[in-house]
N, C-alpha and C positions, 0 to 999 in steps of 0.2 A: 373235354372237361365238363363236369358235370356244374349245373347254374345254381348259385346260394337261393335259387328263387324256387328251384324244383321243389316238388312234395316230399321229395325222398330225398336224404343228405347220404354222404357215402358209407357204405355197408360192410367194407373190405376190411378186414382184421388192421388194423393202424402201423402205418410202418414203423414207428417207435414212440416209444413211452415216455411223456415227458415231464417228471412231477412237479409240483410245486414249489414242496419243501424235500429239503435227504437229507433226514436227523441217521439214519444209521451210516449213510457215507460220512457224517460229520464225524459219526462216532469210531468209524475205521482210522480215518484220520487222524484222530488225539488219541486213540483208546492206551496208548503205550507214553504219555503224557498223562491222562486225566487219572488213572487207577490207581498209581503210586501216593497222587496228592490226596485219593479217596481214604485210602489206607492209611495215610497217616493222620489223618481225620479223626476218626475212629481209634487209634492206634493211641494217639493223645486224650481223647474223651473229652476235648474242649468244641461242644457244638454250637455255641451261645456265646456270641461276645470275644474279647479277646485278641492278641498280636494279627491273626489274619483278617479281619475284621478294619484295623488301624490299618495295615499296611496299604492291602485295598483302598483304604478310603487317600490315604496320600498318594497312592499309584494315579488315581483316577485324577487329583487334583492336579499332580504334575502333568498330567496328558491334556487337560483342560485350560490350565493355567489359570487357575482359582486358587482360591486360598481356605476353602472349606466342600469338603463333602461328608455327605451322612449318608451312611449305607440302610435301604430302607426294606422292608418284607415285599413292596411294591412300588409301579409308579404311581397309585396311583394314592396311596398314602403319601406319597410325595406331594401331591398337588393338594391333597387335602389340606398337609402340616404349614404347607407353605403358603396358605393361605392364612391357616389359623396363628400362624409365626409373625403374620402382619397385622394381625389385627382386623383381619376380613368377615364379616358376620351377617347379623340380622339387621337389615335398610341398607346394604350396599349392594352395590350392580358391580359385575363383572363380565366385563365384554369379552368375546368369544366363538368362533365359527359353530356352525351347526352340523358339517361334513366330516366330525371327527370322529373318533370311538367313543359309547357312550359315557367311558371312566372321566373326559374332561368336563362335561356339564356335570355330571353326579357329582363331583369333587368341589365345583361350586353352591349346590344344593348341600352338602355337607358340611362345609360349613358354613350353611343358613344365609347365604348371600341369593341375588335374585342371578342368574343365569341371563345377559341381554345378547341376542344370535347377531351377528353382521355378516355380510353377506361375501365371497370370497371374489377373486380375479379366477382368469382362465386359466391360471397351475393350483388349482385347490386351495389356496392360501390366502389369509386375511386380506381384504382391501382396505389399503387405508384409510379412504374417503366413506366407505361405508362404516366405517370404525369410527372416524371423526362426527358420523352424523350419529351416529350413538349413545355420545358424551351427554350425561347429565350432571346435576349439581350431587346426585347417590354414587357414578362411576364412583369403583377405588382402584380398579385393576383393569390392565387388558391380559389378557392371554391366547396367547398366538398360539398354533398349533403348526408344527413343522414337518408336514403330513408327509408320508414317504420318505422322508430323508430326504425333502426339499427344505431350506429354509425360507420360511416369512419374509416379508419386507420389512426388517429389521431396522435399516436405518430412518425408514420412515415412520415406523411402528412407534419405536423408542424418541424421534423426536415429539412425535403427538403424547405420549405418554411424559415425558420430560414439561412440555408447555402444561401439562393442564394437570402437574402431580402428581401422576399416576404411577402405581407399582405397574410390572411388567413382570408376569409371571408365566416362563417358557412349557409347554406342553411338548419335550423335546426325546416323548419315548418312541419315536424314527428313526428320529435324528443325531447318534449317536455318531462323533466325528464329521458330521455337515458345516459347512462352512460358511459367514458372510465376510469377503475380506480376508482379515488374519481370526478372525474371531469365531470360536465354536460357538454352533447353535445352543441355546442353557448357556450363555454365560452373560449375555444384554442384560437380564434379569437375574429374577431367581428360578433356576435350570430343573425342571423336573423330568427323571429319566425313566424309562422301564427298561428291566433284562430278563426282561420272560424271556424264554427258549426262541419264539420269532425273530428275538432282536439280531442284529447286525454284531452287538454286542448283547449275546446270552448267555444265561446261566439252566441250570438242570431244573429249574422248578421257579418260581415268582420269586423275582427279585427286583430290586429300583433302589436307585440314590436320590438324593437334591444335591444340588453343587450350588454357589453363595460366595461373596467377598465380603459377607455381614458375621462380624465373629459374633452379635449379639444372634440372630436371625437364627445363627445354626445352633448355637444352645440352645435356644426355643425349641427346636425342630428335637435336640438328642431327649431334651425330656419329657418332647412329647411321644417319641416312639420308644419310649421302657418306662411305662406310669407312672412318669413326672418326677422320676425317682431320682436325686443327685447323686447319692448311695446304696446300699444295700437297704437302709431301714430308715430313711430321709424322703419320703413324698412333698415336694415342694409344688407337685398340680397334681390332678387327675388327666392321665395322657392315657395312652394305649398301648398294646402290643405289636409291636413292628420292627421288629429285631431282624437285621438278615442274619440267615443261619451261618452259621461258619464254614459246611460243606459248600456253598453257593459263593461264598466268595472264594474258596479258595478256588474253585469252578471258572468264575471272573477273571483272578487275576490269571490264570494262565491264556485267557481266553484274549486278554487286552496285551496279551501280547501278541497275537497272531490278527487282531482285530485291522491292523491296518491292510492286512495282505488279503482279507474277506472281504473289504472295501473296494480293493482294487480289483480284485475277480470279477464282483458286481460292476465297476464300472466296465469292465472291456466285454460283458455282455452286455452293457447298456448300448457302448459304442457300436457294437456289432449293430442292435434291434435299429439306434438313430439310422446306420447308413443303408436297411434292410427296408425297414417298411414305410410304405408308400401314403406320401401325406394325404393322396387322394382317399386313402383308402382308411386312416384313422388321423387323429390329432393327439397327438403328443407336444405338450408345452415344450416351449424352450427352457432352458435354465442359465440364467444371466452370467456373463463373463467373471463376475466376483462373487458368484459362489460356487461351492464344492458339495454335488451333490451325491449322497450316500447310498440310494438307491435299497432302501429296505424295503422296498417296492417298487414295479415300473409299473406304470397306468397309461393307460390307452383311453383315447376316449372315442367311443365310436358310437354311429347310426345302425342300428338293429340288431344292438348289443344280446340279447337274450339266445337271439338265433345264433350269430357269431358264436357265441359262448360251448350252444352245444356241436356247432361245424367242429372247434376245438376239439372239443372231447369224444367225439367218432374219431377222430384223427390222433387220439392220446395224450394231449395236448391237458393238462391239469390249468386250473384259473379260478379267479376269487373274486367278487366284487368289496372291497374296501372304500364306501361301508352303502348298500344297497338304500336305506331308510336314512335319511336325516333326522338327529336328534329332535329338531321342534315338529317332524312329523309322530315321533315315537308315542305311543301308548301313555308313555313315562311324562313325553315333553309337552301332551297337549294343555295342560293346565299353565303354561311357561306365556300364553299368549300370543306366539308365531305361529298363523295361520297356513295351509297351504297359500302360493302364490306371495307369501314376505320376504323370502328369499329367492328370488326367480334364478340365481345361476347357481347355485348349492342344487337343487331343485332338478335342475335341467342335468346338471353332469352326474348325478344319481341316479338320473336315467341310461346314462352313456357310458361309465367308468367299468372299468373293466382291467383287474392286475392280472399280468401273465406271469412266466416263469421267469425269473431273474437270480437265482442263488447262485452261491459261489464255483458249485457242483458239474453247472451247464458243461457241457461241452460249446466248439463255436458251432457244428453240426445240429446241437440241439436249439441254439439260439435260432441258427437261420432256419430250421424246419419251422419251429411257430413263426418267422415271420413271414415266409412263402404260406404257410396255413391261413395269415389273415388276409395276406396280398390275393389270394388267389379268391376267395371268398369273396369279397369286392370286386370280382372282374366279371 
């Protein structure tokens, strides 16, 4: 066996190929499902607005057990609207990880609020205590981020948010179907999704809901995304264009029906990777008894993660880091005041983080070839 420490890694054509993502296996799968509902798309001429549009949005509340959703162009217009739905602006602080995609801090910057980072535990997720040392008399929100289709510490999250007033505004485009308890991730708060094509639940091009138990919040939210418009010729704000198209939901709903059996797939390769790889050899967080994790990613966290990465990929082995740069290190975040060294464990696992393959797709074959791929690497 050749040493991960040699000069040369192995040169042998890879015994199998192991992708990332398989959008065409996805699309062999539905394709005698998805074209009918295209066609009558089309076939109707209603792309904009309309019965599929509604049903969607009550399909998704029923599956949530909410009592409002608004189907949105994105998630990330979600998190913007649901901000601006509360009243969130210029002199208020919104507390928030730094280890997320950059859409969650932009979304606070958009709506003209100040962006404050806290620093995460050892599964990528808010810590509470660093959240509570955060709090000022400007806090109005916290927003968790339910990274991977892990959920936050919810019950701790929303008590500190409860004591001190605060909105709670979920960053839950993961976490589609995660669980704390009986309760979906997006529903402690006000639930902001994505259904880009990654998602666990996706559509064929950018799509996001908000889901809400505030019937006033979500009228906010519907006239903010069709320019403030009650009517056809009734502007009662200036809002924006964020309409999901009608081909994208009808894309959805077929897709939320199959959503939980994508879920499950994901988990029985997670199961496989838990009882495959060798704790010596990477660190993988646990995930707490009372919750249900979704798995829109599995992460590894490992020492000589760069090198790891390419032993991988001589071996066929496809992978991602999610998300290399911490937002208060970015270009974008260093006017935000988070220095290197303010957040030392966001910081540290951005050096280590490393996603493998986990799609619905895997074979168990494929699962256990990358986990003998990392086990071996470490030996």
């Amino acid at each position: 066996m050749r040493s991960s420490g040699s000069s040369t890694l192995a040169e042998a054509a890879p015994a199998r190929r192991v992708k990332f993502l398989d959008f065409p296996a996805q699309f062999a799968e539905e394709r005698d499902a998805l074209i009918p509902l295209i066609v009558d798309v089309f076939a109707r001429g209603n792309f904009i607005g309309g019965d599929e549009i509604e049903r969607l949005e009550d399909e998704l509340a029923h599956y949530l057990g909410v009592r409002h959703v608004v189907a949105l162009s994105s998630g990330t217009d979600a998190l913007i609207f649901a901000l601006r739905a509360l009243g969130i602006g210029p002199g208020d602080e919104v507390i928030t990880p730094s280890n997320s995609f950059v859409a969650s801090t932009a979304a606070i910057v958009h709506a003209g609020a100040r962006p404050v980072f806290a620093d995460v535990t050892g599964d990528q997720t808010l810590d509470p205590q660093a959240v509570a040392a955060a709090i000022t008399p400007r806090t109005r929100a916290i927003m968790p981020v339910h990274l991977t289709g892990r959920v936050a510490n919810m019950s701790e999250l929303g008590a500190l948010a409860e004591r001190h007033s605060l909105a709670l505004v979920e960053d839950a485009a993961q976490a589609f179907g995660s669980k704390e308890g009986e309760r979906y991730a997006g529903t402690f708060g006000v639930g902001c999704f994505s259904a880009h094509p990654l998602k666990n639940l996706g559509a064929a091009g950018d799509a996001g809901f908000l889901v809400t138990n505030d019937a006033a919040l979500s009228g906010r939210v519907r006239l903010l995304r069709n320019h403030g418009l009650s009517d056809r010729d009734t502007a009662l704000s200036f809002g924006y264009v964020s309409r999901l198209d009608t081909l994208q939901a009808a894309v959805l709903r077929h897709r939320l029906t199959r959503v939980d059996d994508v879920i499950a797939r994901r988990r029985v390769n997670a199961g496989i990777y838990d009882a495959l790889l060798e704790r010596r050899a990477v660190f993988v967080p646990e995930t707490p008894l009372d919750t249900f994790h979704t798995y829109h990613l599995y992460v590894v966290q490992a020492e000589r993660r760069d090198t790891l990465r390419t032993w991988l990929e001589r071996r066929g082995i496809a992978t991602k880091i999610h998300y290399p740069v911490p937002i208060h290190l970015q270009p974008a975040g260093e006017r935000l005041g988070f220095p290197r060294g303010s957040l030392p464990q966001t910081e540290r696992q951005a050096e280590r983080i490393l996603s493998i393959p986990i799609h619905q797709f895997l074979t168990p074959d494929d699962v256990a070839y990358v986990a003998d791929a990392i086990n071996e690497f470490y030996r």
